[in-house]
C-alpha positions in Angstrom: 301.7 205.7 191.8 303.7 205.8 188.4 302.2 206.5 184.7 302.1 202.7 184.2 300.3 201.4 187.0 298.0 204.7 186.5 297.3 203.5 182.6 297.0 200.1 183.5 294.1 200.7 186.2 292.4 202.5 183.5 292.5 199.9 181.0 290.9 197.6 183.3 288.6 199.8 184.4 286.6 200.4 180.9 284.1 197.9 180.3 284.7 196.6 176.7 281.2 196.1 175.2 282.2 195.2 171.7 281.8 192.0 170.2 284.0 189.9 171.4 285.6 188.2 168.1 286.9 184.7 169.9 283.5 184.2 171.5 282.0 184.9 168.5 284.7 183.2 166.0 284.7 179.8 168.7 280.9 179.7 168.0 281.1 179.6 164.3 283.6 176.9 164.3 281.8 174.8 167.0 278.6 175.2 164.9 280.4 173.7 161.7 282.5 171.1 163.4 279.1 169.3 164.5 277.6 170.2 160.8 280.5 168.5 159.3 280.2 165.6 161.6 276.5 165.1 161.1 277.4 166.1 157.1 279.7 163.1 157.0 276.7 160.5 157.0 274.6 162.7 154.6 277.0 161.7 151.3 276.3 158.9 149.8 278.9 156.5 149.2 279.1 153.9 146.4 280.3 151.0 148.8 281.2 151.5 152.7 283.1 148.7 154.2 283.2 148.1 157.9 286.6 150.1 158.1 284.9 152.9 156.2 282.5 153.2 158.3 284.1 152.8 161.7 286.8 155.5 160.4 284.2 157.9 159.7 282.8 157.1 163.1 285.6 157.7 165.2 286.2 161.1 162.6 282.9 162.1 163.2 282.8 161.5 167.2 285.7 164.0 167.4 284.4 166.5 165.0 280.9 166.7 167.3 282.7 166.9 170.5 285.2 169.4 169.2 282.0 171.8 168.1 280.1 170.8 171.8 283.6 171.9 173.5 284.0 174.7 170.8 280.1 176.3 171.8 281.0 175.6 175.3 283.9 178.1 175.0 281.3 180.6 173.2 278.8 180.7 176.2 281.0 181.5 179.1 280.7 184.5 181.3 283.8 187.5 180.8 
């Protein structure tokens, strides 16, 4: 057994127990994704026209299921 494979067995061996900043930084963004989806119907507008509003459909459609698969990301198991 070399030096490397010695270190490298006892990196994986310690148990990190931390926060983990991806889980935590995918759940922030997943959680204001959907905000700013649901957000986009909140603002008034001063006229919306059937394009206006089917553009902000379709915008806000992939901005909710961006945060659901953003949150997903968040909950799994290490």
């Amino acid at each position: 057994m070399s030096a490397v494979d010695h270190d490298f067995e006892t990196a994986q061996s310690r148990e990190y127990s931390g926060v983990n900043w991806i889980k935590a930084c995918a759940a922030f963004f997943g959680i204001a994704l959907c905000l700013a989806g649901v957000g986009m119907w909140i603002v008034p507008q001063v006229e919306p026209t059937a394009s206006m509003l089917l553009m902000k459909f379709g915008v806000t459609v992939v901005e909710i299921s961006a945060g659901i698969g953003f949150l997903l990301i968040a909950r799994t198991e290490d």
